[in-house]
C-alpha positions in Angstrom: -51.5 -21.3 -27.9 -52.6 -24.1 -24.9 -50.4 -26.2 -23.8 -50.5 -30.2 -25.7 -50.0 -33.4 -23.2 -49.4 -36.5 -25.1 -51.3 -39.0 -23.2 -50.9 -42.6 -23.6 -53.2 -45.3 -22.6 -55.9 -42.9 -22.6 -59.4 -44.4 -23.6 -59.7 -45.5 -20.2 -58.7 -45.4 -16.3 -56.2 -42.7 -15.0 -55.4 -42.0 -18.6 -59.0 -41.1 -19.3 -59.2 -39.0 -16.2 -56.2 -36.9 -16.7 -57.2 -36.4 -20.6 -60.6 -35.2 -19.0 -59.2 -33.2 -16.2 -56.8 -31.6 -18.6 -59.0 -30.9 -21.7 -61.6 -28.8 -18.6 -58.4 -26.5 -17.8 -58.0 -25.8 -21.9 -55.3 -28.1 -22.6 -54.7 -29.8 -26.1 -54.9 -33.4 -26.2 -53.2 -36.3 -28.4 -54.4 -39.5 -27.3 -53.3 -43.4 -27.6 -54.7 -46.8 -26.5 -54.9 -50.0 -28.0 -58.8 -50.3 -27.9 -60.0 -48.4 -30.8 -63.9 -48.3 -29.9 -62.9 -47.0 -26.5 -60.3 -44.8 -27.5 -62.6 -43.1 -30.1 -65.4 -43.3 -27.8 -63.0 -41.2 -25.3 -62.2 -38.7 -28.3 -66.0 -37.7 -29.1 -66.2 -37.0 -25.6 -63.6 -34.8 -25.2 -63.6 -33.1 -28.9 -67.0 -31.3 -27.4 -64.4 -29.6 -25.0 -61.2 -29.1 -26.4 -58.9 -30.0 -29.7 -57.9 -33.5 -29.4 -56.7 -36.3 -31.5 -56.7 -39.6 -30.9 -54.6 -42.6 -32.5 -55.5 -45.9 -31.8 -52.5 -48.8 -31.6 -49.6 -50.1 -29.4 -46.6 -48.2 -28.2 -44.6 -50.8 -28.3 -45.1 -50.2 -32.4 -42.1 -48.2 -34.0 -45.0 -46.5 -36.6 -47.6 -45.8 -34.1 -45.3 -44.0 -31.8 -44.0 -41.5 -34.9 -47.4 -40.9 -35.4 -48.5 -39.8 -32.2 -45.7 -37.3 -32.4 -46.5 -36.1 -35.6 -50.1 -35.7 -34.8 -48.9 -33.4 -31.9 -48.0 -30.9 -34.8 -44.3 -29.5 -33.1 -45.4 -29.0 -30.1 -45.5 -31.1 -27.0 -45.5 -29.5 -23.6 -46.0 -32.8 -21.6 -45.9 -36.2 -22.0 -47.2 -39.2 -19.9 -46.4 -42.6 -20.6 -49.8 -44.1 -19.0 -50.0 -47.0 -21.4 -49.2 -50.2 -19.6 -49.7 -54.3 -19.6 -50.0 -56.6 -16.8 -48.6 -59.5 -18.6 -50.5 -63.0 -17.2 -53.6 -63.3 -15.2 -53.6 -64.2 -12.7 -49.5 -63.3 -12.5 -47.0 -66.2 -12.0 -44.1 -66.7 -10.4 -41.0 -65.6 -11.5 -39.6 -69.6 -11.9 -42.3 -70.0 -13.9 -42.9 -66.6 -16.2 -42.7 -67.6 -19.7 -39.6 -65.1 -21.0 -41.0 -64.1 -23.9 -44.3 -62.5 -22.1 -42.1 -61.0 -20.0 -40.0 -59.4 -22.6 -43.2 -58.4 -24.1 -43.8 -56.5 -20.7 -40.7 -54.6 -20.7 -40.9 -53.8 -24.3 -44.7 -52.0 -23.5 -44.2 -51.1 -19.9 -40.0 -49.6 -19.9 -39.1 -49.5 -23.5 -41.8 -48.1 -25.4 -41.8 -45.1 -23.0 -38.2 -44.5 -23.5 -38.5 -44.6 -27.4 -41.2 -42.2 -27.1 -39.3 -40.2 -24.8 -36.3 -40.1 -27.5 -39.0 -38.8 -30.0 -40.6 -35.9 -28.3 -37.5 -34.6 -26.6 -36.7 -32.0 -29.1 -39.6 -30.6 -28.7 -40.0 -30.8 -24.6 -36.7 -29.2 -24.4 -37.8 -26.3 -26.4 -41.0 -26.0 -24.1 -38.9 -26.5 -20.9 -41.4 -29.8 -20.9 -42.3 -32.3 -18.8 -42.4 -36.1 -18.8 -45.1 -38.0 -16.6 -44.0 -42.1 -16.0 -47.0 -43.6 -14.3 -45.4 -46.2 -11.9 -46.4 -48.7 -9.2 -45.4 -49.7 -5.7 -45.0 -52.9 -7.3 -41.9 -51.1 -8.9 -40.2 -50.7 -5.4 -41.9 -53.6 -3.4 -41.1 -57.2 -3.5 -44.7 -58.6 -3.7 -44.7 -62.0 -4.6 -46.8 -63.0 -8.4 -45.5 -59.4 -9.2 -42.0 -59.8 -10.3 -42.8 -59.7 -14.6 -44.8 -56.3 -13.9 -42.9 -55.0 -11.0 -39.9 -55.1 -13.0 -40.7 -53.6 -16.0 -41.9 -50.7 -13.7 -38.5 -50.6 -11.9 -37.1 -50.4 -15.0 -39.0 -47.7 -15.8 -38.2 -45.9 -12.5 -34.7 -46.0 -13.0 -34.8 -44.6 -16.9 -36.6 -41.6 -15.2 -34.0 -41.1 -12.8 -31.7 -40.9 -15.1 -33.0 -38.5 -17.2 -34.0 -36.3 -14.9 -29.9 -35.9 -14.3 -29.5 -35.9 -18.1 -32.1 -33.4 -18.6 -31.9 -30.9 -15.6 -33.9 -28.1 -17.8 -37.1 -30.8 -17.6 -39.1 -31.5 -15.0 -38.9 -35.7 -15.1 -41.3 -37.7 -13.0 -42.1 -41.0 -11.5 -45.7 -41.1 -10.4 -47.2 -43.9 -8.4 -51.1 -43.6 -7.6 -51.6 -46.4 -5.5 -53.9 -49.1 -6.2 -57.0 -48.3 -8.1 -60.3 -49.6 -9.4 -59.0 -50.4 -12.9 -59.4 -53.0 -15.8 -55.1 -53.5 -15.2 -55.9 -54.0 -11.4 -59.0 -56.1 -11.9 -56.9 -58.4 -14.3 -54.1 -59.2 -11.6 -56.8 -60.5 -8.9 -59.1 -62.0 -11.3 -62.4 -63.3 -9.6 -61.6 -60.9 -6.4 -63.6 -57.8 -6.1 -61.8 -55.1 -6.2 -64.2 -52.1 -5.4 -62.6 -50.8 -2.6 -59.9 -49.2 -4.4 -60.0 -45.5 -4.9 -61.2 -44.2 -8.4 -58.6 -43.5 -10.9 -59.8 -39.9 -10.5 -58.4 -39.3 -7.3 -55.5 -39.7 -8.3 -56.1 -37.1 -10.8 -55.2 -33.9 -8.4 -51.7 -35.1 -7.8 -51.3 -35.8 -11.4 -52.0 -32.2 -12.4 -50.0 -30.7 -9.2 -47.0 -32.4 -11.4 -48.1 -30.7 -14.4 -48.5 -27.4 -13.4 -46.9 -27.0 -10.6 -43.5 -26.6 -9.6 -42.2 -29.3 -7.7 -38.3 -30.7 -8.8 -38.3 -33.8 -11.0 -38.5 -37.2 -8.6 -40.5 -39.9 -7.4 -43.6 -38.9 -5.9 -47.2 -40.9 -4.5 -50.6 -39.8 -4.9 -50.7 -40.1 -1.0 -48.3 -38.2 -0.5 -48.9 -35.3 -2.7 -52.5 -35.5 -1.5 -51.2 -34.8 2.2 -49.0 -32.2 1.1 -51.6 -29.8 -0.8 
């Protein structure tokens, strides 16, 4: 039987890649993003390849989340919590962020992924699984204009810690590709062009070095694993 990723935020961006990437090496594919024409757009692309479903909502929704798991059928080999918000563009300062858009960020970007997480652990455990958190620099950086996002991702850093001591039979990750040419990107330097960023799909190699491969749950960087194989 191939092995199923749950993939959030897929329809476009590094989600999108890995789903591609991942449905070529036979992998089983259930899919989330808030953009349903996108999302199924994604979904007819990869159905030619591989067995894939595809849910469109938010993960921030109790519902939605219990049916992505359920659509995964009992089995979940690996999960990546890809979905994310920026928050306000362009991004304000932290005296100024109104709370409740911020709270809104930590519920999508930190607290969705650990509800999910809760979800799907029964079966990860009983695949010796592996949950993916995509992260940012922004999550260990103080840049200023990026305290509402950065801190939703450091929260999300430090849940993955965590369970990675929690859950020594997992391999739990932190991933952090670096900036990219994305719609999220594009959104916090509105106006700016942004085309020399890498593709999300080079990012891609390091994603699927974490997913196959062997390395111990932690925090790792595309640059780094990039150097490294």
């Amino acid at each position: 039987m191939p092995s199923t990723a749950l993939i959030t935020g897929a329809s476009r961006g590094l989600g999108l890649a890995l789903a591609r990437a991942l449905a070529d090496r036979g992998w089983r594919l259930v899919l989330d993003a808030r953009g349903a024409p996108a999302l199924e757009a994604a979904r007819r692309e990869l159905a030619q390849i591989t067995d894939v479903t595809a849910l469109a909502g938010d993960v921030a929704d109790d519902l939605h989340r219990a049916a992505l798991v359920d659509a995964a059928g009992g089995r979940i080999d690996a999960l990546v919590n890809n979905a994310s918000i920026l928050g306000m563009s362009p991004q304000p300062a932290l005296a100024d962020y109104p709370l409740a858009i911020l709270e809104h960020v930590l519920r999508v970007n930190a607290l969705a992924p650990l509800a999910l997480i809760q979800l799907v652990l029964p079966w990860l455990d009983a695949a010796g699984g592996r949950i993916l958190n995509i992260t940012s620099d922004a999550a260990v950086e103080p840049y200023e204009g990026w305290g509402g996002y950065g801190s939703s991702k450091a929260t999300l850093e430090q849940l993955t810690r965590v369970l990675a001591v929690e859950r020594p039979q997992l391999n739990v990750y932190a991933f952090d590709p670096g900036d990219m040419n994305t719609a999220l990107h594009q959104a916090a330097f509105p106006g700016e062009d942004i085309s020399d960023r890498s593709p999300p799909e080079d990012s891609v190699p390091a994603l699927l070095e974490l997913l196959e491969g062997d390395l111990p749950s932690g925090r790792y960087r595309a640059a780094d694993l990039a150097v490294a194989t």
